[in-house]
Backbone atoms as SQL, in Angstrom:
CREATE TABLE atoms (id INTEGER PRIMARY KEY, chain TEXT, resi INTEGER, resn TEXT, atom TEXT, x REAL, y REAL, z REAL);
INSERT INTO atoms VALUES
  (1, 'A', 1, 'UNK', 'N', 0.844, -1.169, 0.000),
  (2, 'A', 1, 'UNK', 'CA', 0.000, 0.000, 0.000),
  (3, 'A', 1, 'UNK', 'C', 0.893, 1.237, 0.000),
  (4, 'A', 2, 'UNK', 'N', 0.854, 1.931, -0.999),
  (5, 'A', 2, 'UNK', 'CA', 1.012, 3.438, -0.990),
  (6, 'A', 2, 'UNK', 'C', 0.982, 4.263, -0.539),
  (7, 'A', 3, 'UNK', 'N', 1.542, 4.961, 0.605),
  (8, 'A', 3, 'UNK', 'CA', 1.005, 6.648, 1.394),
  (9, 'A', 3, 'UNK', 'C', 2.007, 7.719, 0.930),
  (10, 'A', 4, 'UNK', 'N', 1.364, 8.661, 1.381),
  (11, 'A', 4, 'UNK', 'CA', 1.603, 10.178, 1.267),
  (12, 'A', 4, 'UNK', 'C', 1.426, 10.775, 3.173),
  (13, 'A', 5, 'UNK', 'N', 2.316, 11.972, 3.143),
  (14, 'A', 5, 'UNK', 'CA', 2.097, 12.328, 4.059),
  (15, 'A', 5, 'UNK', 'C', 2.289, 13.578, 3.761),
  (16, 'A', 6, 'UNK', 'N', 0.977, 14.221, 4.340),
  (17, 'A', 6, 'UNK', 'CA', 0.636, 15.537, 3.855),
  (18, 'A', 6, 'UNK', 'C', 0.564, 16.612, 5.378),
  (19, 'A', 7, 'UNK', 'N', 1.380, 17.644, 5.093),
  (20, 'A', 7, 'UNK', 'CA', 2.071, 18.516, 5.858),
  (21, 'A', 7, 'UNK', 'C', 1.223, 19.787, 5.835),
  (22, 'A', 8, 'UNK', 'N', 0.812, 19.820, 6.630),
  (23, 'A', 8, 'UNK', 'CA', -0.201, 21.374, 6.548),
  (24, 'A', 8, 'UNK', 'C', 0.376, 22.426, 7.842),
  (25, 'A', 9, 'UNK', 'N', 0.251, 23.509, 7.328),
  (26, 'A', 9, 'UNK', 'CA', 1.206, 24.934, 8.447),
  (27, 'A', 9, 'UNK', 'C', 0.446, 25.492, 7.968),
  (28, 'A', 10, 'UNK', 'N', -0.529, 26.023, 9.328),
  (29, 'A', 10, 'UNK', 'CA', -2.336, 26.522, 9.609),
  (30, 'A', 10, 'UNK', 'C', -1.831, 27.670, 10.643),
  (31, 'A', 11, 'UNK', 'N', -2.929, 28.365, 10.757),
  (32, 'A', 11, 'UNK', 'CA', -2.717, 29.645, 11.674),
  (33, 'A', 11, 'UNK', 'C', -3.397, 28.279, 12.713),
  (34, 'A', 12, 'UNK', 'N', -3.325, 28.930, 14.106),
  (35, 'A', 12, 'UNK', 'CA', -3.884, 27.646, 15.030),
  (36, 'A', 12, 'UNK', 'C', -5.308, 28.180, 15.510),
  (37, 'A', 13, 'UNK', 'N', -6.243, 29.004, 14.891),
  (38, 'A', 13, 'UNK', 'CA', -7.591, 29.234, 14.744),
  (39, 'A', 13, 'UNK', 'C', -8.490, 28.338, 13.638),
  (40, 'A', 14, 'UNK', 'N', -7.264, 27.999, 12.391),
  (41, 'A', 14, 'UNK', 'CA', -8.082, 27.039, 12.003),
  (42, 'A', 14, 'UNK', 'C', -7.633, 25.408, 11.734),
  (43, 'A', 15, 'UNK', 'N', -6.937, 24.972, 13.015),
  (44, 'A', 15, 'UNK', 'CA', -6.600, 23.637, 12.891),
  (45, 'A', 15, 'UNK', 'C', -7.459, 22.674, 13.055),
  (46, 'A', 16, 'UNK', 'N', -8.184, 23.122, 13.776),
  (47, 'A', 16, 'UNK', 'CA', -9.406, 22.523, 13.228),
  (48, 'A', 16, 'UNK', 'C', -10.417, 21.902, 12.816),
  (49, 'A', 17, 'UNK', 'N', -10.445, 22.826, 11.711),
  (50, 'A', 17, 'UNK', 'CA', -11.189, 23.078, 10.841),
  (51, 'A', 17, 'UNK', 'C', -10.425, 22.425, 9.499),
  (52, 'A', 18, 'UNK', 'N', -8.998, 22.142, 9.143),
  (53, 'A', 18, 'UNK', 'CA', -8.089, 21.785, 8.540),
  (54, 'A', 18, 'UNK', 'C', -8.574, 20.064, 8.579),
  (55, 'A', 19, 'UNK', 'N', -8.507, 19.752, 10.109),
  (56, 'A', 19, 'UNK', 'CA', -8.261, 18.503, 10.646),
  (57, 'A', 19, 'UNK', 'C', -10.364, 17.678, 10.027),
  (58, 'A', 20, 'UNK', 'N', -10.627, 18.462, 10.410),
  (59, 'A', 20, 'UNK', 'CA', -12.085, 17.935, 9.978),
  (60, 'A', 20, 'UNK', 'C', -12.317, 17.409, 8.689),
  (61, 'A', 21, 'UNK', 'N', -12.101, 18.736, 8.133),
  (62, 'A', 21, 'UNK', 'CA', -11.664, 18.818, 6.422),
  (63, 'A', 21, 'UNK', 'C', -11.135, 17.366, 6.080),
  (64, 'A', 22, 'UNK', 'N', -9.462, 16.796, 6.804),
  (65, 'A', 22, 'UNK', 'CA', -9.218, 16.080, 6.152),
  (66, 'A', 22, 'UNK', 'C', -9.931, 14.620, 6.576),
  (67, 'A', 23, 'UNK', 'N', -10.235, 14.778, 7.566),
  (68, 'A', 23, 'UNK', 'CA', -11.220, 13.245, 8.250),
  (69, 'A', 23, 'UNK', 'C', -12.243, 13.473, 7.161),
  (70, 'A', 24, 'UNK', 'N', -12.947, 14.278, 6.868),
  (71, 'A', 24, 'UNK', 'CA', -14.076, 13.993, 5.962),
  (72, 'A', 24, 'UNK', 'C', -13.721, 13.135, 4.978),
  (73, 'A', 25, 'UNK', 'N', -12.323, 13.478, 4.247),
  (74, 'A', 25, 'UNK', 'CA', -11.742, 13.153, 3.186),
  (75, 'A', 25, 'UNK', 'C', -11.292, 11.683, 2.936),
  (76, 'A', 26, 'UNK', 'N', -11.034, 11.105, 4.131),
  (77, 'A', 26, 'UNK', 'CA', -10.596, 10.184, 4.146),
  (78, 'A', 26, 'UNK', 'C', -9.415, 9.827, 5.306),
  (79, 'A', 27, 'UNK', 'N', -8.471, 10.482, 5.793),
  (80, 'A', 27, 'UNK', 'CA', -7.911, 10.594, 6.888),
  (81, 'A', 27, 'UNK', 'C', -8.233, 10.151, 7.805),
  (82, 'A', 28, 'UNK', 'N', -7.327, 9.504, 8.638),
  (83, 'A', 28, 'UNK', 'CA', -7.855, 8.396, 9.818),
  (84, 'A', 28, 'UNK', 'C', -7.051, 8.748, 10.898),
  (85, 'A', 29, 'UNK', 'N', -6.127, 10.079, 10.514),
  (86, 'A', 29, 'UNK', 'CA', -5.323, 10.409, 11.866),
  (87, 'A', 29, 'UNK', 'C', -4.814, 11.835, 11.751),
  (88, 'A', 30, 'UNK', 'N', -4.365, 12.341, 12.429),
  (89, 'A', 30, 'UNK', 'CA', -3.723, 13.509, 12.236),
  (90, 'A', 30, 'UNK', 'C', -3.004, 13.727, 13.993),
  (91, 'A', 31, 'UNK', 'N', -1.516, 14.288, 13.502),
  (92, 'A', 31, 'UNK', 'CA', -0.419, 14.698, 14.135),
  (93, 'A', 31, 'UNK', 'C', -0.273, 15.687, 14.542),
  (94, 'A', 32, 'UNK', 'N', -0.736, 16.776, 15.617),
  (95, 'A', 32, 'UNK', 'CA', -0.450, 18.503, 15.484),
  (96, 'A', 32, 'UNK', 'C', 0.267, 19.348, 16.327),
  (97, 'A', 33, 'UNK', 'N', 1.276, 19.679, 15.624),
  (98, 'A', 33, 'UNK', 'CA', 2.512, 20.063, 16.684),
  (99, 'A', 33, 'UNK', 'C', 2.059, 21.452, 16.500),
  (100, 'A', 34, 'UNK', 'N', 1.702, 21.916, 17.983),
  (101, 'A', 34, 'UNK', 'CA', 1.407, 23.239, 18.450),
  (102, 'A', 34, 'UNK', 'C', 2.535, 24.345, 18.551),
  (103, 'A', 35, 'UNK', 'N', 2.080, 25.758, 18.311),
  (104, 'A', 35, 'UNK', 'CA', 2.635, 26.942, 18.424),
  (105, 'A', 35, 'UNK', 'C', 4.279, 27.089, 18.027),
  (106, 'A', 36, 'UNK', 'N', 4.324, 26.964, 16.553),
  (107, 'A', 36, 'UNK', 'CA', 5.684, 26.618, 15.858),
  (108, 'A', 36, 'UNK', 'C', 5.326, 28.585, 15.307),
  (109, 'A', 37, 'UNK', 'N', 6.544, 28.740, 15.229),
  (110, 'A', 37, 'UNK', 'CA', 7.041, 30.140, 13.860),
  (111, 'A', 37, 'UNK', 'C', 7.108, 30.227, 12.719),
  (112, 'A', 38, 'UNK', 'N', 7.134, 31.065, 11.754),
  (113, 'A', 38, 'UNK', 'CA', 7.581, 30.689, 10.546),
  (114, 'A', 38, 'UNK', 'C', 7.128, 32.089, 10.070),
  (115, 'A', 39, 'UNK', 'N', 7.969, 32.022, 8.752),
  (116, 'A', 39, 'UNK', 'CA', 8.032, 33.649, 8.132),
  (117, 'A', 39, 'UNK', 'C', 8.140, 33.598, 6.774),
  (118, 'A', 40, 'UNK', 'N', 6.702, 34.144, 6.381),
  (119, 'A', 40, 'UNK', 'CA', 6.277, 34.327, 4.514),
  (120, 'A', 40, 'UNK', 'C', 7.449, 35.695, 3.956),
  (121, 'A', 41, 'UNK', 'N', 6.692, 35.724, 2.724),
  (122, 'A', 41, 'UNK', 'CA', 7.843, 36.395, 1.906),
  (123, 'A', 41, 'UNK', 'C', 7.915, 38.187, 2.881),
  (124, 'A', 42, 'UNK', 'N', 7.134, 38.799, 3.104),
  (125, 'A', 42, 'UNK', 'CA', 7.227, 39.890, 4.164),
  (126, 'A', 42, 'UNK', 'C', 7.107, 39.645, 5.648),
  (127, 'A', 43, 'UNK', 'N', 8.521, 39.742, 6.343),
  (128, 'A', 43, 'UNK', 'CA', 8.345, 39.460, 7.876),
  (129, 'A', 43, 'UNK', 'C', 7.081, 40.243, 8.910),
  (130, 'A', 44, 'UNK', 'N', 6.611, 39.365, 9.522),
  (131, 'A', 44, 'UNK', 'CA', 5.739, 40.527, 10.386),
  (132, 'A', 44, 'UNK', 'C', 6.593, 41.409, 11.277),
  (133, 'A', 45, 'UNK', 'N', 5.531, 42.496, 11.716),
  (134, 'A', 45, 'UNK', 'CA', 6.675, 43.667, 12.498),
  (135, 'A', 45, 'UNK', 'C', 6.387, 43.398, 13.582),
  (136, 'A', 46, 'UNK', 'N', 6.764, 43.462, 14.336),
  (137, 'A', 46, 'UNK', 'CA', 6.935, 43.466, 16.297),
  (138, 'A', 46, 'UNK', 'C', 7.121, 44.912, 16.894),
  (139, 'A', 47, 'UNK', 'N', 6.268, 44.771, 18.331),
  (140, 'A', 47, 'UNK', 'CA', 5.805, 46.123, 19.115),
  (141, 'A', 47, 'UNK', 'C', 7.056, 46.083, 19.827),
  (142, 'A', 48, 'UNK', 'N', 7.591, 46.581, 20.180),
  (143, 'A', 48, 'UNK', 'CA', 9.144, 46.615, 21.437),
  (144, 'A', 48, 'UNK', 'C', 9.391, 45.175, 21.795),
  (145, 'A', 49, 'UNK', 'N', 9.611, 44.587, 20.336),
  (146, 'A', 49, 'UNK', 'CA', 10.354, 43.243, 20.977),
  (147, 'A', 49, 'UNK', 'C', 9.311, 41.818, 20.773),
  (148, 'A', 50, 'UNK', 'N', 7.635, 42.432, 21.111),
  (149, 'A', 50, 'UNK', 'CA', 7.286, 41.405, 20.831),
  (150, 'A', 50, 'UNK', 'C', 6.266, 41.023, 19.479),
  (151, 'A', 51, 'UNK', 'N', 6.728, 39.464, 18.863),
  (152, 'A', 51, 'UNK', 'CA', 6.437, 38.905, 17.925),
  (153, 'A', 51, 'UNK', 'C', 4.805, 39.240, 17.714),
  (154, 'A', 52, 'UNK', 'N', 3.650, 40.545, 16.717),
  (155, 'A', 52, 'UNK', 'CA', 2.841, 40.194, 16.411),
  (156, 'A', 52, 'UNK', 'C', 2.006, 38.961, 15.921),
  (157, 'A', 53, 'UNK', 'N', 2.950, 38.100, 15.151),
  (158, 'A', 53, 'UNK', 'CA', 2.228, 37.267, 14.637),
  (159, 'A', 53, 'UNK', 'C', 1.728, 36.585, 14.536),
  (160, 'A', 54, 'UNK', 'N', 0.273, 35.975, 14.654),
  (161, 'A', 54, 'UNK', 'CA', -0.722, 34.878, 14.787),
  (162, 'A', 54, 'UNK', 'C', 0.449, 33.243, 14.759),
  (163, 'A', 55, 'UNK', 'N', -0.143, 32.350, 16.257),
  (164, 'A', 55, 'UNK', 'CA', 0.470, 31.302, 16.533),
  (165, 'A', 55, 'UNK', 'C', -0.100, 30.246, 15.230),
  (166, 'A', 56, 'UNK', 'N', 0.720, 29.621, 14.503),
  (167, 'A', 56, 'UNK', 'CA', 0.591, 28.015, 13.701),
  (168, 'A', 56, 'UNK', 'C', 0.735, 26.931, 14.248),
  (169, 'A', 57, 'UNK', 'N', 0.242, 26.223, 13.470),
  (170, 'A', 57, 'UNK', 'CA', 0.595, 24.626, 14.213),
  (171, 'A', 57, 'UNK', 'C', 1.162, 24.515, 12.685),
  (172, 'A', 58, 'UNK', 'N', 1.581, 22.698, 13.096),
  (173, 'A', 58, 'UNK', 'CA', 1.908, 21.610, 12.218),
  (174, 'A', 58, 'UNK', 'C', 1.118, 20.885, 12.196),
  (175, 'A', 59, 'UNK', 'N', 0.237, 20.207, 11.364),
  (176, 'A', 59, 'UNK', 'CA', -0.657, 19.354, 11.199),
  (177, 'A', 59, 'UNK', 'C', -0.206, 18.422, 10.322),
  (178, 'A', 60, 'UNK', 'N', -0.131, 16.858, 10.861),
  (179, 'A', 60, 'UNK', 'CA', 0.943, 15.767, 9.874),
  (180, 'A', 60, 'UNK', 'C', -0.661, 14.720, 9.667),
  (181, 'A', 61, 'UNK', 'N', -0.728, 14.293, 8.151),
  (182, 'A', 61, 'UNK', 'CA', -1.621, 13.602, 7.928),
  (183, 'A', 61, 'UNK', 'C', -0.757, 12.050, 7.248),
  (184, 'A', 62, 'UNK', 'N', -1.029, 11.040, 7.847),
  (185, 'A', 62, 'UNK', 'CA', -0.168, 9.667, 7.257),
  (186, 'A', 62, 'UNK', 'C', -1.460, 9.270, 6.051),
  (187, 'A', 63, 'UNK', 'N', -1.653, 9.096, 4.705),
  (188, 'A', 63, 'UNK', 'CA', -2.887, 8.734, 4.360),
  (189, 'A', 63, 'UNK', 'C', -2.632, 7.731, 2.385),
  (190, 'A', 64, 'UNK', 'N', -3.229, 6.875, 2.911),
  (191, 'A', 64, 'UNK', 'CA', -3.362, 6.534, 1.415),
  (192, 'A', 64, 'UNK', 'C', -3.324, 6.861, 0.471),
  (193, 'A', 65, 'UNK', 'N', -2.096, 7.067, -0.512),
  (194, 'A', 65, 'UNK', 'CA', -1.877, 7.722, -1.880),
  (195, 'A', 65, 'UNK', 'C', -3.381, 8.222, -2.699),
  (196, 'A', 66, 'UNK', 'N', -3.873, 7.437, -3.029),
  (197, 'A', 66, 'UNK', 'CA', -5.191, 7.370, -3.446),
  (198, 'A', 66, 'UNK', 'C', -6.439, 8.525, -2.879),
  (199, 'A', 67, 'UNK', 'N', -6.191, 8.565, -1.450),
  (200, 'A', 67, 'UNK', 'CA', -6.982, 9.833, -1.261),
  (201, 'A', 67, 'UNK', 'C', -6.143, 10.910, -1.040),
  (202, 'A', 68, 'UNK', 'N', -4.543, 10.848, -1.018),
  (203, 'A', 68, 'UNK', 'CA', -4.084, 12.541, -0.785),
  (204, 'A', 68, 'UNK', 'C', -4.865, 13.609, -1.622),
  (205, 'A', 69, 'UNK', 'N', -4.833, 13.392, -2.812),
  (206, 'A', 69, 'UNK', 'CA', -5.116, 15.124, -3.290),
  (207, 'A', 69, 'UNK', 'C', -6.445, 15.273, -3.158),
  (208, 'A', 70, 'UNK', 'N', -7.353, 14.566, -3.272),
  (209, 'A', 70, 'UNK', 'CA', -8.633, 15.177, -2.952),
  (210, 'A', 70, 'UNK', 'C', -8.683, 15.658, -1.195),
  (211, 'A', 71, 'UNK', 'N', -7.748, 15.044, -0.170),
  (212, 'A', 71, 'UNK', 'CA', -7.580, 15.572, 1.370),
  (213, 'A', 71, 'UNK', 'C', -6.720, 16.560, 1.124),
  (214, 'A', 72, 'UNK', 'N', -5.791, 16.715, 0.168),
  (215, 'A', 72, 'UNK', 'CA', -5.734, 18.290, 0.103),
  (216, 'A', 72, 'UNK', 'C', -5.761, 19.146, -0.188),
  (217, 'A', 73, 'UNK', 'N', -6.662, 18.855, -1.131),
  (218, 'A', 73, 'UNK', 'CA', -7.894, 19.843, -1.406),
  (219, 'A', 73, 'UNK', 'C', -8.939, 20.594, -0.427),
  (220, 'A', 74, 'UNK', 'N', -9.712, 19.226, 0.026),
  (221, 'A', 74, 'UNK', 'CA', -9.958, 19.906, 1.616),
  (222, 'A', 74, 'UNK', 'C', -9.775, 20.598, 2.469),
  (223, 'A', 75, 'UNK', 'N', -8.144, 20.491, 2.465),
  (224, 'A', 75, 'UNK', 'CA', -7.601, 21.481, 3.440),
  (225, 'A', 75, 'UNK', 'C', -7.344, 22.491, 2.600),
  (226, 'A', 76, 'UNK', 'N', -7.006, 22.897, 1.619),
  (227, 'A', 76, 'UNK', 'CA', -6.815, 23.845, 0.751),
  (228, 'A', 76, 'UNK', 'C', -8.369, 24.837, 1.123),
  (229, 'A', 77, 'UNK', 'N', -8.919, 24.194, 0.696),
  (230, 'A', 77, 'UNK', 'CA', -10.477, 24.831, 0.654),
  (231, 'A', 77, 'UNK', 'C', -11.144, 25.151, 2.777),
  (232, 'A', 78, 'UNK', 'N', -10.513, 23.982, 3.025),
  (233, 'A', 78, 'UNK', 'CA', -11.259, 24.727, 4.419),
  (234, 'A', 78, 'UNK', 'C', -10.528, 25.486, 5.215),
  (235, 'A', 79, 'UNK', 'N', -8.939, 25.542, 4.611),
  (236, 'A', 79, 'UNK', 'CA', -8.103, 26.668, 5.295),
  (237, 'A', 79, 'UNK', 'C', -8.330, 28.122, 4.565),
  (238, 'A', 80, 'UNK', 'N', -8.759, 28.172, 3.441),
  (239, 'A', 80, 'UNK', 'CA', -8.846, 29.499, 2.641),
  (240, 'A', 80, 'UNK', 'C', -7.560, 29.710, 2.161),
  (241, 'A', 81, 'UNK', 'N', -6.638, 28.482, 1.985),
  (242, 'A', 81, 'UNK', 'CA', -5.224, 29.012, 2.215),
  (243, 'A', 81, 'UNK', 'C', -5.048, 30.170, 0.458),
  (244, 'A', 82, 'UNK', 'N', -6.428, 29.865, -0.371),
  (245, 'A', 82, 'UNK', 'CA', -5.718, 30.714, -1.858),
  (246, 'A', 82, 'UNK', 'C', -6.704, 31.927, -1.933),
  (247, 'A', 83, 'UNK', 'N', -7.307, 31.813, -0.743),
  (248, 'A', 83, 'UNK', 'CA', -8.010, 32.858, -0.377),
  (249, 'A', 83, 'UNK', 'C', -7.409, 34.078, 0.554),
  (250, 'A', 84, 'UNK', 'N', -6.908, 33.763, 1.479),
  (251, 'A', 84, 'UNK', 'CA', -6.560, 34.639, 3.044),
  (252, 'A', 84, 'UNK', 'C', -4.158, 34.097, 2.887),
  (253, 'A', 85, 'UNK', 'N', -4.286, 35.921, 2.315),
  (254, 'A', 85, 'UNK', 'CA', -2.675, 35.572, 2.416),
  (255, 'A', 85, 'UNK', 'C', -2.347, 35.501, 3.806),
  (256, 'A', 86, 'UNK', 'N', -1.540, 34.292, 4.293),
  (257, 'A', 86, 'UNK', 'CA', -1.178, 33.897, 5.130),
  (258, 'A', 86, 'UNK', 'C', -1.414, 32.637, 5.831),
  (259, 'A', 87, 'UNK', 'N', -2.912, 32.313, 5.773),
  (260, 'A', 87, 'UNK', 'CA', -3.677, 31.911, 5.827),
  (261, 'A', 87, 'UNK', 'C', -3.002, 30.369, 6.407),
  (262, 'A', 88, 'UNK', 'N', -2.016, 29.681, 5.029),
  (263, 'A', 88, 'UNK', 'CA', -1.401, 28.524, 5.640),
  (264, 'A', 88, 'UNK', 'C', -1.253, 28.064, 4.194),
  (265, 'A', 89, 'UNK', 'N', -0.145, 26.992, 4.394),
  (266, 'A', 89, 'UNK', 'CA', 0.082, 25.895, 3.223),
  (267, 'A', 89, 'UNK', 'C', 0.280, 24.395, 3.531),
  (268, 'A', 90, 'UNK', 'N', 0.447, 23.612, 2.370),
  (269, 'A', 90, 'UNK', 'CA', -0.140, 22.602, 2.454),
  (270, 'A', 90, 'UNK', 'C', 0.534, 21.649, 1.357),
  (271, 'A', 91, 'UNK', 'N', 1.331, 20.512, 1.431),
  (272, 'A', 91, 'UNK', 'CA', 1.943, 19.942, 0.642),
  (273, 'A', 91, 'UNK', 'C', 1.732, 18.312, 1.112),
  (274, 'A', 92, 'UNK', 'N', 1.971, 17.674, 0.078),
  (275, 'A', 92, 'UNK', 'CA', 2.468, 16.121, 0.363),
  (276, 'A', 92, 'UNK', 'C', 3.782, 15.582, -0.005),
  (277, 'A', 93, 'UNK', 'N', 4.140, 14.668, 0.949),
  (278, 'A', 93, 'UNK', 'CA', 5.622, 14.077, 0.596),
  (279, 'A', 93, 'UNK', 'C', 5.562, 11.797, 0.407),
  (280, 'A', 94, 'UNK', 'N', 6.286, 11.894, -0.768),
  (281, 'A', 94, 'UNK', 'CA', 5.550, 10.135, -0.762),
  (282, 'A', 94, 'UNK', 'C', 6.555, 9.793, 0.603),
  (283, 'A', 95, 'UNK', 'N', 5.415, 8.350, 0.770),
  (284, 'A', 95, 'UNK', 'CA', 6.253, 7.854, 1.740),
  (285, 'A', 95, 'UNK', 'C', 6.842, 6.001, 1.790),
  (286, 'A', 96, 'UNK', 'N', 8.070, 5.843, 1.899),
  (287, 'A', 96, 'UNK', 'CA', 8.450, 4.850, 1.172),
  (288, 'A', 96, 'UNK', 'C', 8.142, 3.493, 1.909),
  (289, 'A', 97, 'UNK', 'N', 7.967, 3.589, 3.553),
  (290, 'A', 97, 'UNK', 'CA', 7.431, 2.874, 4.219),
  (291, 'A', 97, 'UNK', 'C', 6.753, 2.942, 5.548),
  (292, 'A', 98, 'UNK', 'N', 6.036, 2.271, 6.120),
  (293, 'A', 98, 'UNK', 'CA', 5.466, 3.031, 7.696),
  (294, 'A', 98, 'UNK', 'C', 5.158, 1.852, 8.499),
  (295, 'A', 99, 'UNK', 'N', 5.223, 1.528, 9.670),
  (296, 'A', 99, 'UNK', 'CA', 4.464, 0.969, 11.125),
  (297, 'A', 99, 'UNK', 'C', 4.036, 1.405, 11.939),
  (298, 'A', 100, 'UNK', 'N', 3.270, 0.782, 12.755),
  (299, 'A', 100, 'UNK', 'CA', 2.770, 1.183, 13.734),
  (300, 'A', 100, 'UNK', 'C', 1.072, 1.982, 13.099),
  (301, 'A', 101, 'UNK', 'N', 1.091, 1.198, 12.063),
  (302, 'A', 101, 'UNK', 'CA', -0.770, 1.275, 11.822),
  (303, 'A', 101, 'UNK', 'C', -1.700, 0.729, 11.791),
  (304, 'A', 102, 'UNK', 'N', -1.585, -0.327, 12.892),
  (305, 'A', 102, 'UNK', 'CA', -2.189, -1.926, 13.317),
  (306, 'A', 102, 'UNK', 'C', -3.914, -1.158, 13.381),
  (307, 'A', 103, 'UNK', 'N', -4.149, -0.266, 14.422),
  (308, 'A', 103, 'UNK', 'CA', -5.169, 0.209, 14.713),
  (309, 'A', 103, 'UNK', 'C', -6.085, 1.131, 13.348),
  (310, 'A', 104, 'UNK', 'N', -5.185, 1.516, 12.336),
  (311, 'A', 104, 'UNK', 'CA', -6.017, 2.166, 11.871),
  (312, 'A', 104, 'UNK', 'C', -6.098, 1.475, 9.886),
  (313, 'A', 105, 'UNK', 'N', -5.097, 0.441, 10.094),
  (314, 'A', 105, 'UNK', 'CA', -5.210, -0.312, 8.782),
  (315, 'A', 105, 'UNK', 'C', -6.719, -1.021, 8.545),
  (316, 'A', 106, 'UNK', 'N', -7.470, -1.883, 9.668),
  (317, 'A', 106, 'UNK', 'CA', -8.679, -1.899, 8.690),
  (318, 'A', 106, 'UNK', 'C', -9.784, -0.971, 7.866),
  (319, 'A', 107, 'UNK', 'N', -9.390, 0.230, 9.082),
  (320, 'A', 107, 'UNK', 'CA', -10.181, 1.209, 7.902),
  (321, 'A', 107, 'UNK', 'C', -9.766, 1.901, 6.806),
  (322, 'A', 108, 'UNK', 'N', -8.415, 1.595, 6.661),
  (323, 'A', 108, 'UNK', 'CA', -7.305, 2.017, 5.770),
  (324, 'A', 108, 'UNK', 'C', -8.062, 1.354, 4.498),
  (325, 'A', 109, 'UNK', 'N', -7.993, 0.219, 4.873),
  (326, 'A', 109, 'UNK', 'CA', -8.215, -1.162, 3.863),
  (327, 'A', 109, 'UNK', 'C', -9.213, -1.104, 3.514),
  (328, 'A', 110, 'UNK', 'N', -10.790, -0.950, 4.305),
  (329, 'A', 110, 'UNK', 'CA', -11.824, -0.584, 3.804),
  (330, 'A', 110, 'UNK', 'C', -11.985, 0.222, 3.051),
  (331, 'A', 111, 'UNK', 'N', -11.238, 1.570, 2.948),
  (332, 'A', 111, 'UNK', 'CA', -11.226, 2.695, 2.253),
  (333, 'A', 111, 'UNK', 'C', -10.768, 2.418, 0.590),
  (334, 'A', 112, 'UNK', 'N', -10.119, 1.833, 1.140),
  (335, 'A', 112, 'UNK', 'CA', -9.283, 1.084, -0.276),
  (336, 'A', 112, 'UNK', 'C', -9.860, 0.198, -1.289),
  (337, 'A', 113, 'UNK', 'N', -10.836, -1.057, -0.681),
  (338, 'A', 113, 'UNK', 'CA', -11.771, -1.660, -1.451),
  (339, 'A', 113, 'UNK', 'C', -12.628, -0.823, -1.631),
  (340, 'A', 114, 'UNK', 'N', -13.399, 0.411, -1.159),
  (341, 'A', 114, 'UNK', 'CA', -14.506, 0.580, -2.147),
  (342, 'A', 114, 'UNK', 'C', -14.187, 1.775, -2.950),
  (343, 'A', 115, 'UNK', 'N', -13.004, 1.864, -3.254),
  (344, 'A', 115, 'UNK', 'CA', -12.695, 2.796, -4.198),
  (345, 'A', 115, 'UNK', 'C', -12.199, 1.578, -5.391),
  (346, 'A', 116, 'UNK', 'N', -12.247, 0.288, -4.994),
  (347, 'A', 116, 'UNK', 'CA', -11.373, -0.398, -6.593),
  (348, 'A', 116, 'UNK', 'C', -13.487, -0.771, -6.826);
């Protein structure tokens, strides 16, 4: 079986809403590493020192090749990310092998037969 693991960097107002998105989709888990930094093509400005800028997470999705792009699409669409600059982005990376998915492989598998 095939996965993708799809990497989403969300403002943390809509994680969510990200995370829902991708359970609708097909997603059977999600990973979310809270209150990380990061800096688009114009830095935000800071008041005497301190960082204005809205807190992100990391949101890690492990998911069946087969449903990545329509899950991130989802998140595309329920983050606003091509809507709201800043908003968040959203990529997938293949993945060449994985364990430790005893618990969530039969629905993996189910997912899988009724798409053939």
């Amino acid at each position: 079986m095939k996965l993708k693991l799809i990497v989403a960097l969300v403002s943390n107002d809509k994680t969510d809403t990200v995370v829902d998105a991708a359970r609708a989709g097909g997603a059977t888990g999600a990973t979310i590493i809270t209150s990380v930094r990061g800096e688009g093509l114009k830095p935000q400005k800071t008041f005497l020192g301190l960082d204005l800028a809205a807190q992100r997470d990391v949101v890690l999705f492990l998911v069946v090749e087969t449903r990545a792009r329509d899950i991130l699409e989802r998140i595309r669409d329920a983050g606003r990310f091509e809507q709201e600059p800043g908003a968040g982005i959203a990529f997938q990376i293949p993945i060449e092998d994985a364990v430790g998915l005893t618990t969530q492989l039969p629905t993996i598998l189910e997912e899988v037969d009724d798409e053939i």
